[in-house]
C-alpha positions as CSV (number, residue, x, y, z in Angstrom):
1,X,33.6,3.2,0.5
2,X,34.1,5.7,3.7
3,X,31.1,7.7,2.7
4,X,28.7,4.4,1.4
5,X,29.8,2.6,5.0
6,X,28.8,5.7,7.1
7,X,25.4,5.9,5.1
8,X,24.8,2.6,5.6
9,X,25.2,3.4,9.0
10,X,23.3,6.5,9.3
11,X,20.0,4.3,8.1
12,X,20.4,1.5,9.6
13,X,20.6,3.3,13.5
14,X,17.9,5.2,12.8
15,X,14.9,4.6,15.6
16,X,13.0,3.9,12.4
17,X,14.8,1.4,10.8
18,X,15.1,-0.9,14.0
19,X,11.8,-0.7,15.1
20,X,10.2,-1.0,11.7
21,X,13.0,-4.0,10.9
22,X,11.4,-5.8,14.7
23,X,8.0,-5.5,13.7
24,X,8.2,-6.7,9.8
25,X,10.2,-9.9,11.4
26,X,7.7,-10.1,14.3
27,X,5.0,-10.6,12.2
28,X,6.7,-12.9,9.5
29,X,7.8,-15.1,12.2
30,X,3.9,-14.9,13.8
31,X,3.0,-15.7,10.0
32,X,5.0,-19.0,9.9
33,X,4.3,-19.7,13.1
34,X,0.6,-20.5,12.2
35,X,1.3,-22.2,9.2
36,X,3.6,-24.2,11.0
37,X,0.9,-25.5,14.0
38,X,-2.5,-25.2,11.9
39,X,-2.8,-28.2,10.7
40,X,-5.0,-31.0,10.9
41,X,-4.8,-33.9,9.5
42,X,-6.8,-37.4,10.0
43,X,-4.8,-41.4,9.0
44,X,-7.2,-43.8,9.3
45,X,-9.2,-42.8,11.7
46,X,-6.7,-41.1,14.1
47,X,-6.3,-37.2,14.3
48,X,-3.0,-36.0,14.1
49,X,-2.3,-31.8,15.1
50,X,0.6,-29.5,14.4
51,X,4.0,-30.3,13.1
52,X,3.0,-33.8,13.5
53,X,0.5,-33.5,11.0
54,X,3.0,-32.4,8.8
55,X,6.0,-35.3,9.6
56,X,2.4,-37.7,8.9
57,X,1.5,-36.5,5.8
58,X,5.2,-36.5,4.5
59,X,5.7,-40.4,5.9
60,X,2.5,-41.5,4.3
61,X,3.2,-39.8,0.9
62,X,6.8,-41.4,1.0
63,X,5.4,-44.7,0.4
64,X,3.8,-43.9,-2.9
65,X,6.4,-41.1,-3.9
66,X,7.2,-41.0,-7.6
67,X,5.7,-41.3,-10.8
68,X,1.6,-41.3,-10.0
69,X,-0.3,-44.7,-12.0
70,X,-3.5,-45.9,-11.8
71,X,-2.1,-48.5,-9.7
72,X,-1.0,-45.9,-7.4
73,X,-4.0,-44.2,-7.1
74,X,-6.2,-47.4,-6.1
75,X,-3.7,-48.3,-3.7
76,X,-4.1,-44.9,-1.7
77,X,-7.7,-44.9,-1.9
78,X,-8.0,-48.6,-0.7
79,X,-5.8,-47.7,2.2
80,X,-6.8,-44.2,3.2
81,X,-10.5,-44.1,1.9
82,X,-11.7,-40.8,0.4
83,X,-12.6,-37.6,2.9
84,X,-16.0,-37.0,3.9
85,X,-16.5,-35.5,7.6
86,X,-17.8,-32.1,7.3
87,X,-18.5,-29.6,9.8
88,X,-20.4,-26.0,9.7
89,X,-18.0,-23.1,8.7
90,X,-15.7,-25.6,8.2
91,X,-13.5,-25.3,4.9
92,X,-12.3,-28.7,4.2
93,X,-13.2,-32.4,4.8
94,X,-12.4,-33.4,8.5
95,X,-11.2,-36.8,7.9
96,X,-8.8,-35.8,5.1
97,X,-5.2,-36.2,4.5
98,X,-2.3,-35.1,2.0
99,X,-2.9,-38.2,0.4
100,X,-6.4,-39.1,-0.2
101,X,-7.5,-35.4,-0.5
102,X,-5.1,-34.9,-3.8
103,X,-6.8,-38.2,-5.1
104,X,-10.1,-36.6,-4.2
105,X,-9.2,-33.3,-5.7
106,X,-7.6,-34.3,-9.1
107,X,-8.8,-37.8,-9.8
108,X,-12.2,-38.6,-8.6
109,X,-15.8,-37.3,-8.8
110,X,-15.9,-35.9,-5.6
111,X,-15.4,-31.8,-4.8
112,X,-15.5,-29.4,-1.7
113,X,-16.3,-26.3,-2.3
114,X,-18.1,-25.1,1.5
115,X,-19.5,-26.7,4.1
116,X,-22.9,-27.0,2.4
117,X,-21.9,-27.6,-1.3
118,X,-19.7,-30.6,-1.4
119,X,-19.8,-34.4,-2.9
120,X,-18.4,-37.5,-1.3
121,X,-16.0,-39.1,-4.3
122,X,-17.6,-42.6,-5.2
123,X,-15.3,-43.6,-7.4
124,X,-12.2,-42.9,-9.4
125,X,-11.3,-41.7,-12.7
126,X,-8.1,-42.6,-14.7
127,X,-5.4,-40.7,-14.8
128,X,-5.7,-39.9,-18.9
129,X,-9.3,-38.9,-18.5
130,X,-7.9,-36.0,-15.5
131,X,-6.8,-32.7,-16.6
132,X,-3.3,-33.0,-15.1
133,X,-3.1,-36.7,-16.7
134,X,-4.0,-34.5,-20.1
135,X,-1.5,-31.9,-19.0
136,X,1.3,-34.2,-18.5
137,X,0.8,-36.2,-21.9
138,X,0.2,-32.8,-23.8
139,X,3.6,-31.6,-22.3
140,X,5.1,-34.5,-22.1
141,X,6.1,-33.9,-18.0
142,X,5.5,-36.8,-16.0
143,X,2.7,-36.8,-13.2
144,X,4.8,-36.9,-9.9
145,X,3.4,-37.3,-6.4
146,X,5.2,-35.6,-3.8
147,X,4.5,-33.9,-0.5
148,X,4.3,-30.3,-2.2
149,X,2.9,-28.6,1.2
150,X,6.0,-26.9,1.8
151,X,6.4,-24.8,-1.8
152,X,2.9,-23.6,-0.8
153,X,3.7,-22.3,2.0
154,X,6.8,-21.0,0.8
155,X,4.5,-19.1,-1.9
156,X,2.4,-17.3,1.1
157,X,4.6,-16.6,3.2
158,X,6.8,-15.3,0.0
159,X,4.1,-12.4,-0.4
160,X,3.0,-11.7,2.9
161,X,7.2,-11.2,3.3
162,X,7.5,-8.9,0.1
163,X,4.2,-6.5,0.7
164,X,6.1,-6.3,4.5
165,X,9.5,-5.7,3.1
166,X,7.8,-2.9,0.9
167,X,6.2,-1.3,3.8
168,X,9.9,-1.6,5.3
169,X,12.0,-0.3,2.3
170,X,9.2,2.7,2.0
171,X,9.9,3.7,5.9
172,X,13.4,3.1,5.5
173,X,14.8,4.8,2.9
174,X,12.0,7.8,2.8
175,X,14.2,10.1,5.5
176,X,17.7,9.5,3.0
177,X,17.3,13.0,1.2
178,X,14.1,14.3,2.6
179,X,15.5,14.2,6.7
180,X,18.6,16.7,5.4
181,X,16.5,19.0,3.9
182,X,14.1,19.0,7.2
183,X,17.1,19.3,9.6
184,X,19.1,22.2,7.0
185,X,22.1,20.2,7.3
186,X,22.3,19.6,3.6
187,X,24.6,22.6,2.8
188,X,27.4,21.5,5.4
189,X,27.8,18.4,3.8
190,X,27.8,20.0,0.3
191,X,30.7,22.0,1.6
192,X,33.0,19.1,2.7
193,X,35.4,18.1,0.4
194,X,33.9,14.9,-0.5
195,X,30.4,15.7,-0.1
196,X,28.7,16.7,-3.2
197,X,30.6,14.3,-5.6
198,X,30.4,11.3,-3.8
199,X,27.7,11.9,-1.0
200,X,24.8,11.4,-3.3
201,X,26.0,8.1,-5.0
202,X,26.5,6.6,-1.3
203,X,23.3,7.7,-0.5
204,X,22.0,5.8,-3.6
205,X,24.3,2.7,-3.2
206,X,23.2,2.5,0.7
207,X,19.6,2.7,0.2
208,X,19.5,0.2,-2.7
209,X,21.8,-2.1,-0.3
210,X,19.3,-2.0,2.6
211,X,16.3,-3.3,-0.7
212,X,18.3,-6.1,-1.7
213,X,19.2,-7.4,1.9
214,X,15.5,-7.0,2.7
215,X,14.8,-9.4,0.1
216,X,17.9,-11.5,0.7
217,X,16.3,-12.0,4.2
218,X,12.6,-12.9,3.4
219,X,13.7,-15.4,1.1
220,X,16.2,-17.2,3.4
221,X,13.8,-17.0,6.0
222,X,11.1,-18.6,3.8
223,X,13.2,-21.3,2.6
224,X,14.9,-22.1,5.8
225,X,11.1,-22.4,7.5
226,X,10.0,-24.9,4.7
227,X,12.9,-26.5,4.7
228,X,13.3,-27.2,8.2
229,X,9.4,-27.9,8.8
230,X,7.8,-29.1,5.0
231,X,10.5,-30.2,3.4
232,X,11.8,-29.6,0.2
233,X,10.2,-31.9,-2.5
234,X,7.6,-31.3,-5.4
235,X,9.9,-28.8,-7.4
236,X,9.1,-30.8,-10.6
237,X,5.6,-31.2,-9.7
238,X,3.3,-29.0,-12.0
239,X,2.4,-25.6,-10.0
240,X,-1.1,-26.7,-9.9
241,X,-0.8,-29.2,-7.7
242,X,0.3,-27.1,-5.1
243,X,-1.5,-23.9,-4.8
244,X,-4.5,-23.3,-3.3
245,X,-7.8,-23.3,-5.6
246,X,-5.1,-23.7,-8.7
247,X,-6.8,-25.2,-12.0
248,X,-5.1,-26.9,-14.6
249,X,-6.0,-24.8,-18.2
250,X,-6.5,-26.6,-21.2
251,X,-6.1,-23.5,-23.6
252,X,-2.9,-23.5,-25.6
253,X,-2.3,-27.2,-25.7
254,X,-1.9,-26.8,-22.1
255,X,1.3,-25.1,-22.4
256,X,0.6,-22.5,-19.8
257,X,1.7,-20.9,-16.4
258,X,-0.6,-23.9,-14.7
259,X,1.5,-26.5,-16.3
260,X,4.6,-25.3,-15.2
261,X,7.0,-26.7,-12.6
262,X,7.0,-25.4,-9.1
263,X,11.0,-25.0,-9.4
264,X,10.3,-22.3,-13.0
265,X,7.1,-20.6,-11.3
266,X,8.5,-20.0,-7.8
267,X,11.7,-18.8,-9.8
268,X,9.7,-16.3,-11.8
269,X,8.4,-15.1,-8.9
270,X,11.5,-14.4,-6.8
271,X,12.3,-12.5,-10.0
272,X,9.1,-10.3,-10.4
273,X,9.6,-9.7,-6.7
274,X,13.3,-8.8,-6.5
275,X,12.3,-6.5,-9.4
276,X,9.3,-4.8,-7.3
277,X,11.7,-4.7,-4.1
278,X,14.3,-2.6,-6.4
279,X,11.1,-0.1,-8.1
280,X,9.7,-0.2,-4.7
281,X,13.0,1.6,-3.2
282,X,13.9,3.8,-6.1
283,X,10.7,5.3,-6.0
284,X,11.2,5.9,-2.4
285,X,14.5,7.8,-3.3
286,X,12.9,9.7,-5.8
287,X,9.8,11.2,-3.5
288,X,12.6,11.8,-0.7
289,X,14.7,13.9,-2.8
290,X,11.7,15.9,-3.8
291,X,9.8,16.2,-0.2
292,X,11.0,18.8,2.7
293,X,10.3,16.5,5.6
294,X,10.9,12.2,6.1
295,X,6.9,12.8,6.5
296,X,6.1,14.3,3.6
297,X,8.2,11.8,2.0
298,X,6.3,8.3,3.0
299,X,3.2,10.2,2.1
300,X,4.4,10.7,-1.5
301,X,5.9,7.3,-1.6
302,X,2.7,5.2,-0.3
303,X,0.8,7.1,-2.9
304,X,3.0,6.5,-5.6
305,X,3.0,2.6,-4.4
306,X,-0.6,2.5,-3.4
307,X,-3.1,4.7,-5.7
308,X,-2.7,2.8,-9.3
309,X,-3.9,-0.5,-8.0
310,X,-6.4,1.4,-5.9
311,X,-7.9,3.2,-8.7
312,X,-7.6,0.1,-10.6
313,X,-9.2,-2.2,-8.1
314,X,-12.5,0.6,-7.3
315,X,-12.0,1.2,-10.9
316,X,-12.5,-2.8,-12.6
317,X,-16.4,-2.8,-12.9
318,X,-16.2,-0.7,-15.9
319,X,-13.3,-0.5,-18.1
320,X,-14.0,2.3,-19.8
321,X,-14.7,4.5,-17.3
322,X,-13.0,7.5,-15.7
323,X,-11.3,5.8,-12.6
324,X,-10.2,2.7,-14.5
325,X,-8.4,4.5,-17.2
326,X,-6.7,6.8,-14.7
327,X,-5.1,4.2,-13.2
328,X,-3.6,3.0,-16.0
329,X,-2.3,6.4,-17.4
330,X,-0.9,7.3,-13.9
331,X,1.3,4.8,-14.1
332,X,3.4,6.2,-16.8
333,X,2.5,10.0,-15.2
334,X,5.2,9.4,-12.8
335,X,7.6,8.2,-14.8
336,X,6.7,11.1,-17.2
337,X,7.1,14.4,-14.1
338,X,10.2,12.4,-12.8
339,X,11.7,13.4,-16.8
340,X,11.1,16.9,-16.0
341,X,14.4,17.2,-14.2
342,X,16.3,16.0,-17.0
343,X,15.2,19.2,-19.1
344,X,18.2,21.9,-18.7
345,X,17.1,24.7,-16.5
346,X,19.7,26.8,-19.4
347,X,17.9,26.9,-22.3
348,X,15.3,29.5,-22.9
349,X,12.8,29.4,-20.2
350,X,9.8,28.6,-23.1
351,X,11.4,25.8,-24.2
352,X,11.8,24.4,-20.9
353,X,8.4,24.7,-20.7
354,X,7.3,22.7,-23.4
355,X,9.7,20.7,-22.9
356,X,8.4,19.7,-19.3
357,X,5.2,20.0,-20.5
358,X,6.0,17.3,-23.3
359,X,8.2,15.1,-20.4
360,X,4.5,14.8,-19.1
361,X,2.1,14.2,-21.9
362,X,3.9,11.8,-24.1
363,X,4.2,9.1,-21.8
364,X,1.0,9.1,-20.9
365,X,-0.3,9.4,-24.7
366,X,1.7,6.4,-25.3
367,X,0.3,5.1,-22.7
368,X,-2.9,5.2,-24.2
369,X,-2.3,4.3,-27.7
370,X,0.2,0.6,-26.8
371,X,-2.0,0.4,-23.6
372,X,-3.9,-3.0,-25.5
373,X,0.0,-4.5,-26.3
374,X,1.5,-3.9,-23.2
375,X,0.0,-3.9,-19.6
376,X,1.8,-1.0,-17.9
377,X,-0.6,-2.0,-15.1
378,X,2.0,-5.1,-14.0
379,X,4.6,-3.0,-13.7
380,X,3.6,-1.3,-10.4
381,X,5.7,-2.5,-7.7
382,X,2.6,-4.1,-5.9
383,X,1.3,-6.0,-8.8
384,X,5.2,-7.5,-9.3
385,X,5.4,-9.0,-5.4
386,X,2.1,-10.1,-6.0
387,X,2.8,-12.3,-8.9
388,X,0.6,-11.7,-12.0
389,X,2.2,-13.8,-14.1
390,X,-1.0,-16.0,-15.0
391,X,-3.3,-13.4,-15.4
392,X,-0.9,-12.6,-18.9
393,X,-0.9,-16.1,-20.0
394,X,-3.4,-15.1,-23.0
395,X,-1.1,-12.0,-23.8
396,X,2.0,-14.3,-23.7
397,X,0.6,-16.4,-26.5
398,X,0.6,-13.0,-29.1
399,X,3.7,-11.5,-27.5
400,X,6.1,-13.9,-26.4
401,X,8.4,-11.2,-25.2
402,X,5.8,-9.7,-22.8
403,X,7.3,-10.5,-19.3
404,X,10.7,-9.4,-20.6
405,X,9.4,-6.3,-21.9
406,X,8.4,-5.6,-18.5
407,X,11.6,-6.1,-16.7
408,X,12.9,-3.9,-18.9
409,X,10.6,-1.3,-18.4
410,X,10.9,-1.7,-14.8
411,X,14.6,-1.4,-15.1
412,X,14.5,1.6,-17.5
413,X,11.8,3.3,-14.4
414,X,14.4,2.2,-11.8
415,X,17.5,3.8,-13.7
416,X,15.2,7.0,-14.0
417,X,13.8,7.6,-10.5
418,X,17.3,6.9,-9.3
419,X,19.0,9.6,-11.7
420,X,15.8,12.2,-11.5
421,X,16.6,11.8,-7.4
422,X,20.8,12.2,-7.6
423,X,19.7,15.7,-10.4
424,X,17.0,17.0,-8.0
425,X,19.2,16.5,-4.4
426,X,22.4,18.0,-6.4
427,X,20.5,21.3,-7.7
428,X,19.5,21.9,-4.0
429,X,23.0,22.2,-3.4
């Protein structure tokens, strides 16, 4: 506990750490901020700016709060109208509110789709003939209006948070192993009684301390701001209702991602993202244990992070070609060179060889050949915080276990940068 407590501390007074700490909570709270004031929001016929917008919206949706009828939806659109003030450059309606641009959205003919290709809703349609009244009989969830602002907000800020707290975790935790071996002063603490049996796992303990309170943090921030400013209902409203340019999908009886409840999808989130958070920083401890310099280290580690989903974006326009299959066999190269250290340096040096040489190559041939059963691709930290989870809806359907299988690989990749790192920084010894 000595040892872990004085790691702890070596990382987190590092000039590094407190300026990289300020400026990831700098810009999350600038993030909020502007979610907080930008918004604009027009009640019959009077314009209403900021956080007032917000307590408006929540005080006019209070009055028809609940199950959504028919009724309901005649009601709002006798007393609010439907939107239709435009303006060039201009993304939404300008006389809109919470209330009659959800009935404008999901239950009428009208649309906005830019300034210069929109309709002005005439009428509206009834709630069976809609495809979240057809999601909600074909799933047998009832349609609920709520003020669901907040859990979209909460959603944004949750990834602009996580990419942040990646940056973070990579700055942080690159100098662990990689700053000894730049300043020589590994050896002396190798000598100490204590050093190289209990040195290492404090290292390891510390650093994947310092990921988990980073992602402690973003949420509590998050849900604190929404709390406080939004509020907290809608978690049993379906997800589409809330996010931004979500559609309902009819395909599987409509029992997909898009009719699930904010409460299951922003929980499935947080858990792809606490899984990416924990990759994020064992990957980190494995390139620091390997590099000679903190520099060298969050060079390797931003690469690691950063080139598969490059080479996958630059690569997309043609799936069969070079750049796009790279990035999906690199992802399971890594994995594959960090298993070289697990082959004993002891046995005859052409066997170690091969074996290293086999460390290498099967992965990424397996890879290859289970490549159209399992997407390797979603289990790059980046792809985790940034929440893929609808994009496997059609795999989900022929492999139920999908999402799980890739937790589990994730973990199995954790486990084995954090081991390859404690072998490599021990042999140095």
């Amino acid at each position: 506990m000595r040892l872990y407590k004085m790691e702890l501390y070596k990382i987190c007074s590092r000039k590094m750490f407190l300026f990289s700490a300020a400026a990831t909570l700098i810009i999350l709270l600038l993030f909020m901020y502007m979610l907080a004031v930008d918004n604009y929001e027009t009640i019959n016929g009077v314009e209403y700016w900021g956080l007032q917008a917000v307590q408006k919206n929540r005080e006019i949706t209070e009055e028809f709060k609940g199950v959504l009828t028919d009724e309901k939806v005649s009601a709002i659109v006798e007393k609010y109208g439907f939107p239709s003030g435009v303006k060039e450059d201009y993304g939404r309606f300008l006389d809109r509110n919470y209330l009659n641009e959800f009935i404008m959205k999901g239950f009428s003919d009208g649309y906005f789709r830019a300034y210069d290709d929109y309709k002005v809703a005439t009428h509206t349609n009834p709630i069976a003939e809609t495809d979240l009244g057809k999601a909600s009989a074909a799933t047998g969830k009832p349609l609920l209006l709520e003020y669901t602002y907040g859990w979209e907000v909460f959603n944004d800020v949750l990834g602009i948070g996580l990419v942040l707290g990646m940056v973070f975790i990579l700055l942080t935790l690159s100098p662990i192993y990689s700053e000894e071996n730049y300043n020589n002063t590994r050896q002396i603490l190798f000598t100490t009684k204590e050093g190289q049996q209990k040195d290492i796992a404090a290292k390891i303990a510390a650093g994947m301390t310092i990921a988990v309170c980073v992602f402690g943090v973003i949420v509590l921030l998050d849900f604190l701001f929404v709390w406080s400013v939004f509020g907290l209902d809608g978690l049993d409203c379906f997800i589409s209702q809330v996010l931004e340019n979500a559609y309902v999908w009819d395909w599987n009886g409509y029992h997909n991602t898009s009719t699930w409840s904010v409460q299951k999808y922003l929980s499935f989130y947080l858990l792809q993202g606490f899984f990416g958070m924990i990759e994020a920083a064992a990957l980190s401890l494995y390139f620091s244990a390997h590099c000679n310099s903190p520099f060298q280290s969050i060079v390797a580690s931003a690469m690691g992070l950063v080139l598969p989903v490059f080479l996958n974006v630059i690569g997309r326009d043609n799936f069969r070609g070079i750049i796009f299959q790279v990035s999906q066999l690199i992802i399971l190269l890594l994995p594959g060179i960090a298993l070289m250290c697990l082959v004993p340096d002891t046995l005859n040096k052409t066997v170690v060889r091969i074996g290293k040489i086999l460390c290498c190559v099967l992965p990424v041939l397996i890879g290859r050949f289970f490549r159209h059963v399992f997407p390797f691709y979603y289990t790059v930290p980046f792809m985790l915080i940034m929440n893929g989870a609808s994009e496997l809806d059609f795999m989900q359907v022929r492999f139920p276990w999908i999402w799980w299988g890739i937790f589990l690989f994730v973990t199995v990749v954790t486990i084995l940068y954090i081991v390859c790192s404690w072998r490599k920084y021990k042999e140095l010894s």
